[in-house]
Biopython code that builds the backbone (N, CA, C, O; Angstrom):
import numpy as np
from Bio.PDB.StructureBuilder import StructureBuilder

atoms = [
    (1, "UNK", "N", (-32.158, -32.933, 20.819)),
    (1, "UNK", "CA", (-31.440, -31.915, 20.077)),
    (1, "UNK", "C", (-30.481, -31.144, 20.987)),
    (1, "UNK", "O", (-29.488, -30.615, 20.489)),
    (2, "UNK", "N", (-30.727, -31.057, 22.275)),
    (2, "UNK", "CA", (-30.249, -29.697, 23.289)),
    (2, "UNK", "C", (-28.760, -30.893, 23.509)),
    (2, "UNK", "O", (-27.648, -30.396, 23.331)),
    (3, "UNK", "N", (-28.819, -31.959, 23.775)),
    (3, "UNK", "CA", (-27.944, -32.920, 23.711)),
    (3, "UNK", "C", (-27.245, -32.904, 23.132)),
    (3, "UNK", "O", (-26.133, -32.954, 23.656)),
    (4, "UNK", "N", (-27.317, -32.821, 21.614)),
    (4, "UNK", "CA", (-26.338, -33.306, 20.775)),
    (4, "UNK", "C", (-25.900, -32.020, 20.143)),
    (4, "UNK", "O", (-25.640, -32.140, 18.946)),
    (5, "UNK", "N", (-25.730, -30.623, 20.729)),
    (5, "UNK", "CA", (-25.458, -29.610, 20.543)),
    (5, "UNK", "C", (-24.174, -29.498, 21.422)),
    (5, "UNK", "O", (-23.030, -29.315, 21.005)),
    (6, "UNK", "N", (-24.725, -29.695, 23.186)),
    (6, "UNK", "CA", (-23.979, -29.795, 24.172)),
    (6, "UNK", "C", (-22.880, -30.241, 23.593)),
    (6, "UNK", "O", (-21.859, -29.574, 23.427)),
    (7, "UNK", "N", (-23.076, -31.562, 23.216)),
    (7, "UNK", "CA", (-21.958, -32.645, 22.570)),
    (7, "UNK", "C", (-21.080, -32.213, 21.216)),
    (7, "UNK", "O", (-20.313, -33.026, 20.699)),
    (8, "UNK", "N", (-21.228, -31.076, 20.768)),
    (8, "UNK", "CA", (-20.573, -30.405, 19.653)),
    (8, "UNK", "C", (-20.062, -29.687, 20.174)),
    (8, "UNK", "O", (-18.865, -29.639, 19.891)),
    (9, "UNK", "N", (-20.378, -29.048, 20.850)),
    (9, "UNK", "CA", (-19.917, -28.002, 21.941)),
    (9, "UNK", "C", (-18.071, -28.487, 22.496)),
    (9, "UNK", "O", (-16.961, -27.991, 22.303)),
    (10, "UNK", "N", (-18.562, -29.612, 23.187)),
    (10, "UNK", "CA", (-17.394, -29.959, 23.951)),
    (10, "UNK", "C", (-16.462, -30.736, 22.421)),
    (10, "UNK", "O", (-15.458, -31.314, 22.836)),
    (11, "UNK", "N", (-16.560, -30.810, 21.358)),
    (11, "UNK", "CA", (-15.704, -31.637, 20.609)),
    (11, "UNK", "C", (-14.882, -30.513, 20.042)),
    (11, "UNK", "O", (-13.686, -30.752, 19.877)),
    (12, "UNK", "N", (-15.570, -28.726, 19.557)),
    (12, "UNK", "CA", (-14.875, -28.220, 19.135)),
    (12, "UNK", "C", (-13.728, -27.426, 20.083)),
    (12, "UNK", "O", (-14.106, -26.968, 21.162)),
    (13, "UNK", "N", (-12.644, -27.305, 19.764)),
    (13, "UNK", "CA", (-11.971, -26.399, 20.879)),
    (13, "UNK", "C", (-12.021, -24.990, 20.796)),
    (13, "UNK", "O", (-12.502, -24.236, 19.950)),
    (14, "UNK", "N", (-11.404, -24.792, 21.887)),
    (14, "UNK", "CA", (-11.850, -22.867, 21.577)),
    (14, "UNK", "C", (-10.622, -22.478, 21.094)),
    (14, "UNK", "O", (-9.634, -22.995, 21.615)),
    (15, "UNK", "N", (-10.450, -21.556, 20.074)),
    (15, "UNK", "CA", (-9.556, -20.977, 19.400)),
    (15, "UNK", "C", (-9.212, -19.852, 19.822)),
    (15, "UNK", "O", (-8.114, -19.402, 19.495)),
    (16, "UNK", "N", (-10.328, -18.926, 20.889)),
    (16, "UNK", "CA", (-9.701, -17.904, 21.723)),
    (16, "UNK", "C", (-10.258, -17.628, 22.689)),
    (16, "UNK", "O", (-11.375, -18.127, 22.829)),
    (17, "UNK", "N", (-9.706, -16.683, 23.817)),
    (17, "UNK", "CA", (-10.369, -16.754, 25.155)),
    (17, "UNK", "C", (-10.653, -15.739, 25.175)),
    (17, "UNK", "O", (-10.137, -15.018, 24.320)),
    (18, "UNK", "N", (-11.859, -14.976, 26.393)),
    (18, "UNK", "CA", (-11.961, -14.150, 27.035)),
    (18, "UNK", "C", (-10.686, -13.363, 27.961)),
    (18, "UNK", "O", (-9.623, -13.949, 28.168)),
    (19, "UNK", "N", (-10.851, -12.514, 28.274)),
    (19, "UNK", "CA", (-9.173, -11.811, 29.409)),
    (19, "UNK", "C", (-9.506, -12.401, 30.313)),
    (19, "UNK", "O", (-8.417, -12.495, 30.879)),
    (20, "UNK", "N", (-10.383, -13.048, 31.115)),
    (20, "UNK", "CA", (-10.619, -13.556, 32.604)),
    (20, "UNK", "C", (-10.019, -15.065, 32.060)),
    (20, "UNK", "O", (-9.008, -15.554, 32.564)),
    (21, "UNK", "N", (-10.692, -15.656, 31.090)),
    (21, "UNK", "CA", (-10.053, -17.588, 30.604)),
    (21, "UNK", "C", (-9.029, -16.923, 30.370)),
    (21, "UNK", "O", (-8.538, -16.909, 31.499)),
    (22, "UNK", "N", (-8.185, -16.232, 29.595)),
    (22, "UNK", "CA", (-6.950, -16.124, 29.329)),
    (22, "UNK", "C", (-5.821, -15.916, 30.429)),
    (22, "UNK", "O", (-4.713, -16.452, 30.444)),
    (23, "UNK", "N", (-6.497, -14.772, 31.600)),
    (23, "UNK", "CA", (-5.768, -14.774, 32.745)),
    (23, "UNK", "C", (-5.930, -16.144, 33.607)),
    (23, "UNK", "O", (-5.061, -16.190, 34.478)),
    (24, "UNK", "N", (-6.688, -17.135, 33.614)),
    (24, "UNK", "CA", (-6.929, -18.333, 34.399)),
    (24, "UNK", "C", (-5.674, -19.054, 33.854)),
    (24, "UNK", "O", (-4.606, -19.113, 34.465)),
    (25, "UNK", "N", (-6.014, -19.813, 32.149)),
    (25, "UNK", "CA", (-4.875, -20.137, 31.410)),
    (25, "UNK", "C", (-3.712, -20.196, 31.945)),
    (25, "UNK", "O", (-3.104, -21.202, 32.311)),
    (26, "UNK", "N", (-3.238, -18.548, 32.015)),
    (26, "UNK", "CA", (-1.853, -18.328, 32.471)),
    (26, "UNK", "C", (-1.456, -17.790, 33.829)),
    (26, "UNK", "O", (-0.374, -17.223, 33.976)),
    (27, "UNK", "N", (-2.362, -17.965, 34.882)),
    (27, "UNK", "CA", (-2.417, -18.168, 36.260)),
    (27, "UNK", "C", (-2.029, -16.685, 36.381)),
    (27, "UNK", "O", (-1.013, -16.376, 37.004)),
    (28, "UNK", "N", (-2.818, -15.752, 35.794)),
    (28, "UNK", "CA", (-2.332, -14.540, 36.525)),
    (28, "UNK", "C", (-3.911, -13.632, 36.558)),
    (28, "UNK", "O", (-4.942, -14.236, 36.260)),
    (29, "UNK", "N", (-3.936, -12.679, 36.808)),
    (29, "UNK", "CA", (-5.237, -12.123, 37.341)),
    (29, "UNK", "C", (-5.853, -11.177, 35.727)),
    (29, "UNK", "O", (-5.102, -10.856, 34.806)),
    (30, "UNK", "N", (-7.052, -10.960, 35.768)),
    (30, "UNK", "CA", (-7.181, -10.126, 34.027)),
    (30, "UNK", "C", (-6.842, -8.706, 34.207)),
    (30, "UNK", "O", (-7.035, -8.029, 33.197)),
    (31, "UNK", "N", (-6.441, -8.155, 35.113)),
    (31, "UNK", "CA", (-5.919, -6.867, 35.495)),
    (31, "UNK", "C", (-4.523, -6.678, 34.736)),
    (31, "UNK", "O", (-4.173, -5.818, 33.928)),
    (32, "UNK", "N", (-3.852, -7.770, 35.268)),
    (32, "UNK", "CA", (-2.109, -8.275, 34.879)),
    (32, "UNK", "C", (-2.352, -8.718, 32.861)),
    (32, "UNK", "O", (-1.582, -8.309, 31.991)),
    (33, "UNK", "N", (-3.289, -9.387, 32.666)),
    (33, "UNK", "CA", (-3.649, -9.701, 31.503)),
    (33, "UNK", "C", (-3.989, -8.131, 30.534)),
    (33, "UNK", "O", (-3.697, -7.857, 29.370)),
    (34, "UNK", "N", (-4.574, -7.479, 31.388)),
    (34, "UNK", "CA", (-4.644, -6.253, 30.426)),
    (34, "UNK", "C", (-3.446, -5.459, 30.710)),
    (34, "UNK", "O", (-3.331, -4.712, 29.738)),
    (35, "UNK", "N", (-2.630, -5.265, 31.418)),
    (35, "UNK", "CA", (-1.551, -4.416, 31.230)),
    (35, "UNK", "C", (-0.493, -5.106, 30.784)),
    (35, "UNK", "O", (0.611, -4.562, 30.820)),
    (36, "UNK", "N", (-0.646, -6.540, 30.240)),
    (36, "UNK", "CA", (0.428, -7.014, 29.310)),
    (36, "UNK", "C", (-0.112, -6.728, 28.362)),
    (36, "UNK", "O", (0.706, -6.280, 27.560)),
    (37, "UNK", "N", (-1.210, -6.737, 27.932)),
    (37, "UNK", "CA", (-1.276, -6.278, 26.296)),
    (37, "UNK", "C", (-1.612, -4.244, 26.145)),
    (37, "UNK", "O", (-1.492, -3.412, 25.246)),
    (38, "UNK", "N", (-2.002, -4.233, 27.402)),
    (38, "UNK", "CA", (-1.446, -2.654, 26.927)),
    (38, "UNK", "C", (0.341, -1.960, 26.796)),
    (38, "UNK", "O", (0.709, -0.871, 26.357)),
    (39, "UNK", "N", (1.279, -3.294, 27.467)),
    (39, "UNK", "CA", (2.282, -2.874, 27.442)),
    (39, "UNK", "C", (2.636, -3.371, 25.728)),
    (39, "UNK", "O", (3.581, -2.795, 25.189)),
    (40, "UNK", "N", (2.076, -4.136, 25.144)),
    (40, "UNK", "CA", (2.190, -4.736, 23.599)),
    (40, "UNK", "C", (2.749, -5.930, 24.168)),
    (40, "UNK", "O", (2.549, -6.697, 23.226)),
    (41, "UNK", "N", (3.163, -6.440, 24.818)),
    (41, "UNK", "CA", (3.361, -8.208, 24.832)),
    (41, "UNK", "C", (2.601, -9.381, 25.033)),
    (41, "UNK", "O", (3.055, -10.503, 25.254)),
    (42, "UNK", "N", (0.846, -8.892, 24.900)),
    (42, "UNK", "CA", (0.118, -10.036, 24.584)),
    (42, "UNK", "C", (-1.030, -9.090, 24.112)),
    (42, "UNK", "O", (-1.631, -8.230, 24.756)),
    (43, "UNK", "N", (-1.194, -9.545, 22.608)),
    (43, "UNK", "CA", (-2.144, -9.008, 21.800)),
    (43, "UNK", "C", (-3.488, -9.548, 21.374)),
    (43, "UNK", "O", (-3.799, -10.604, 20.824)),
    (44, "UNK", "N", (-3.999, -8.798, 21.675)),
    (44, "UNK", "CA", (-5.862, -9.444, 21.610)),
    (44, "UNK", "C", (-6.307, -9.049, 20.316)),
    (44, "UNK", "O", (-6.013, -8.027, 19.696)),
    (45, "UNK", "N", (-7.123, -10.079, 19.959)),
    (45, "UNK", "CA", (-7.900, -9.713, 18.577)),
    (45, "UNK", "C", (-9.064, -8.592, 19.033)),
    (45, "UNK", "O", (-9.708, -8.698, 20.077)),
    (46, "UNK", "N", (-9.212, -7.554, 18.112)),
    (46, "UNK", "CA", (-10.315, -6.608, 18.428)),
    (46, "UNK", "C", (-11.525, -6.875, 17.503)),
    (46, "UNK", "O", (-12.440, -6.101, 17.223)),
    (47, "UNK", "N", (-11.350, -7.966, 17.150)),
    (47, "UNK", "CA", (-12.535, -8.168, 15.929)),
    (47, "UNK", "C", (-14.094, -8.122, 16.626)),
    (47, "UNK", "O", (-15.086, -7.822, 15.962)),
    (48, "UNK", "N", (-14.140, -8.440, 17.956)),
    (48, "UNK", "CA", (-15.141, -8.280, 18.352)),
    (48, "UNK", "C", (-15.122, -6.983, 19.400)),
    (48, "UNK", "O", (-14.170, -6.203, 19.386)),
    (49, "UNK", "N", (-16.353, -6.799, 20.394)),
    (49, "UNK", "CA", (-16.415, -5.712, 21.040)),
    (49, "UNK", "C", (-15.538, -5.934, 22.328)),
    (49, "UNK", "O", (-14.856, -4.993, 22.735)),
    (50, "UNK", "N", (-15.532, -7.134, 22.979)),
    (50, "UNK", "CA", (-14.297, -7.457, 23.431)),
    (50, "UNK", "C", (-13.398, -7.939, 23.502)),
    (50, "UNK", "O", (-13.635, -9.072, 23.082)),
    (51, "UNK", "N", (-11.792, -7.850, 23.932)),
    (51, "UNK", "CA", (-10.518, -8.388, 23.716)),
    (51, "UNK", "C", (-10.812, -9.614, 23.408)),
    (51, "UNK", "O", (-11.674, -10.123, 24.125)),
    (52, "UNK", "N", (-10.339, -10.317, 22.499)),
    (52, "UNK", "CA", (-10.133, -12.222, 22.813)),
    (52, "UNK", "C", (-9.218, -12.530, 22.318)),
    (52, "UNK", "O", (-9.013, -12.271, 21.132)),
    (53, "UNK", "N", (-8.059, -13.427, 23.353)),
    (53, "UNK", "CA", (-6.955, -13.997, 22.855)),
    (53, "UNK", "C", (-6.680, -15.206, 22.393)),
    (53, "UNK", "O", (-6.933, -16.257, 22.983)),
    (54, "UNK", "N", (-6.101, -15.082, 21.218)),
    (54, "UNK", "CA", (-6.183, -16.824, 20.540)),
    (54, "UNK", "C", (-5.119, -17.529, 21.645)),
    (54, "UNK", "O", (-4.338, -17.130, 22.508)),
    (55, "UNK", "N", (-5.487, -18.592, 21.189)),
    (55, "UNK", "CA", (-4.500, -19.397, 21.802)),
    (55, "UNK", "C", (-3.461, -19.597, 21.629)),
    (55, "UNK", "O", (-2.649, -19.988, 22.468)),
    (56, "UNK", "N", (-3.225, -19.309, 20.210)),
    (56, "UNK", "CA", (-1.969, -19.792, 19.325)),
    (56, "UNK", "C", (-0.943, -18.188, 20.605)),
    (56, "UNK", "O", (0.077, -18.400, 21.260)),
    (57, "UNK", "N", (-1.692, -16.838, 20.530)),
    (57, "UNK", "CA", (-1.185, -15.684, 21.022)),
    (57, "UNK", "C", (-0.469, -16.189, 21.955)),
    (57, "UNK", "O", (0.735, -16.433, 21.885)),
    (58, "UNK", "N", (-1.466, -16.434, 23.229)),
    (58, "UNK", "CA", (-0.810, -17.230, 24.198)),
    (58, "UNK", "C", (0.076, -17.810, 24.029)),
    (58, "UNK", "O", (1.118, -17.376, 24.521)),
    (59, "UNK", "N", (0.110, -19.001, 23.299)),
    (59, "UNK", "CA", (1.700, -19.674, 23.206)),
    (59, "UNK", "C", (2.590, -18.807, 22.990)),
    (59, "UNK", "O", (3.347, -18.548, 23.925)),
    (60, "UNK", "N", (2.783, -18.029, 21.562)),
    (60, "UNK", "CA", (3.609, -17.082, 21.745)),
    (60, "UNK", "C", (3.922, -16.416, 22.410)),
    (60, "UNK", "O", (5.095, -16.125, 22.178)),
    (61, "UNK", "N", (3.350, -15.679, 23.610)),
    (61, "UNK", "CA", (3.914, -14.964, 24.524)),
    (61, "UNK", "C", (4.624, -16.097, 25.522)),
    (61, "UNK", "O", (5.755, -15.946, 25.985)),
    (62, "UNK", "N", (4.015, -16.932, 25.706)),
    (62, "UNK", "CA", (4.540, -17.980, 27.023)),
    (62, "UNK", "C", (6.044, -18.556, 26.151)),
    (62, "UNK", "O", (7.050, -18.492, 26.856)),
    (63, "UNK", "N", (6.249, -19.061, 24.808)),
    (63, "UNK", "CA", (7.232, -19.346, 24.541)),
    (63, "UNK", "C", (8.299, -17.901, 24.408)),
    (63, "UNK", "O", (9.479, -18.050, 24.724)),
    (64, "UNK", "N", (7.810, -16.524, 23.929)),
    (64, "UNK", "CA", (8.707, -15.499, 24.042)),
    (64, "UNK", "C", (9.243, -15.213, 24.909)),
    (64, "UNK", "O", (10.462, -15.037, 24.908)),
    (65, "UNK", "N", (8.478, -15.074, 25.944)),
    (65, "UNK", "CA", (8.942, -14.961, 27.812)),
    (65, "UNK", "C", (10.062, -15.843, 28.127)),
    (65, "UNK", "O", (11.198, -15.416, 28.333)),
    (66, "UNK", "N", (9.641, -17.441, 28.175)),
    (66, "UNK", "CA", (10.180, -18.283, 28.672)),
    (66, "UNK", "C", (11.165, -18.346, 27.732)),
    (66, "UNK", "O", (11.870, -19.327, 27.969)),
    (67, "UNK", "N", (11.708, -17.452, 26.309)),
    (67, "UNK", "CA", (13.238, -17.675, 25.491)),
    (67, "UNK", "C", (14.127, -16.520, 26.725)),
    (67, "UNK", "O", (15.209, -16.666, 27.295)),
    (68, "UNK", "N", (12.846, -15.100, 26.798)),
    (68, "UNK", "CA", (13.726, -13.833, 26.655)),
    (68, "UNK", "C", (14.749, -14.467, 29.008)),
    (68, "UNK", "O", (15.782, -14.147, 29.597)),
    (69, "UNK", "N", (13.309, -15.562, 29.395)),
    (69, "UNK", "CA", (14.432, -15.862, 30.765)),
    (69, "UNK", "C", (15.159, -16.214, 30.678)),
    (69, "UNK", "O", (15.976, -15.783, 31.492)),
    (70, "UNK", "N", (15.649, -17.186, 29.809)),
    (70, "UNK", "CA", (16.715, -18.386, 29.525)),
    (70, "UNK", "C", (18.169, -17.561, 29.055)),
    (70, "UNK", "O", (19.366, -17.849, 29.043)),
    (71, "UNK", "N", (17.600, -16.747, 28.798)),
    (71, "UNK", "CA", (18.675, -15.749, 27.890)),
    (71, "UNK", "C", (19.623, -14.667, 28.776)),
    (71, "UNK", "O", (20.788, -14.273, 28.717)),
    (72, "UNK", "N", (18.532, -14.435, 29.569)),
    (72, "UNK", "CA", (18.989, -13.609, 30.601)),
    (72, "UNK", "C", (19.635, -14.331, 32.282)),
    (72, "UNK", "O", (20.315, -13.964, 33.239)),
    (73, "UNK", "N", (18.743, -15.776, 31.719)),
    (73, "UNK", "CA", (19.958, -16.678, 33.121)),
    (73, "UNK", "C", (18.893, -16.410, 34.283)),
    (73, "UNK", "O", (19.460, -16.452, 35.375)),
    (74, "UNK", "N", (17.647, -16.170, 34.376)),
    (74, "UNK", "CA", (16.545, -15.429, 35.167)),
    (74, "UNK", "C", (15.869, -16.971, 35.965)),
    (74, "UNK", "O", (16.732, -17.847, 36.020)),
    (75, "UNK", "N", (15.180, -17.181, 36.265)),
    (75, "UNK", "CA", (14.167, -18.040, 36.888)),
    (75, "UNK", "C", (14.708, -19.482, 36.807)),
    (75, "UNK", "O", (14.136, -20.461, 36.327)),
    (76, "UNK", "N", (15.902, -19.411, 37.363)),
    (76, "UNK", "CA", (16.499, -21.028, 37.621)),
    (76, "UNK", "C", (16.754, -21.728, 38.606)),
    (76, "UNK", "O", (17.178, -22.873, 38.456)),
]
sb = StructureBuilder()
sb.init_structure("model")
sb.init_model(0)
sb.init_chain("A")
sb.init_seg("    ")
for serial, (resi, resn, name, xyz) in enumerate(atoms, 1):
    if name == "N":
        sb.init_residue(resn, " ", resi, " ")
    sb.init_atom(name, np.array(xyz, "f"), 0.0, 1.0, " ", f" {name:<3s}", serial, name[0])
structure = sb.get_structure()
């Protein structure tokens, strides 16, 4: 049984992270992770007692960022 739990485990994906997986994710520290979403540019679900960021969030910020450089002619 403990087996074939494990094995459900790894088939479903995670739909949101912790601030420490989320700062790993996006290679920056969960310090930097919380003062982007206290600045409002990466928003955590509060549904639970702590922050968790979907993934889908993530993309959005990584694709918002990576429009607002391109735009500005920044990181080339």
């Amino acid at each position: 049984m403990q087996n074939s739990l494990h094995q459900i485990k790894r088939v479903i994906p995670k739909l949101a992270l912790t601030r420490v997986e989320a700062a790993e994710a996006l290679g920056l520290t969960p310090v930097t992770v919380d003062r982007l979403a206290k600045r409002g540019l990466l928003r955590p679900s509060r549904a639970t007692r702590r922050p968790l960021y979907s993934v889908t969030e993530i993309e959005r910020f990584l694709k918002e960022t990576s429009e607002s450089i391109a735009l500005t002619g920044g990181a080339q």
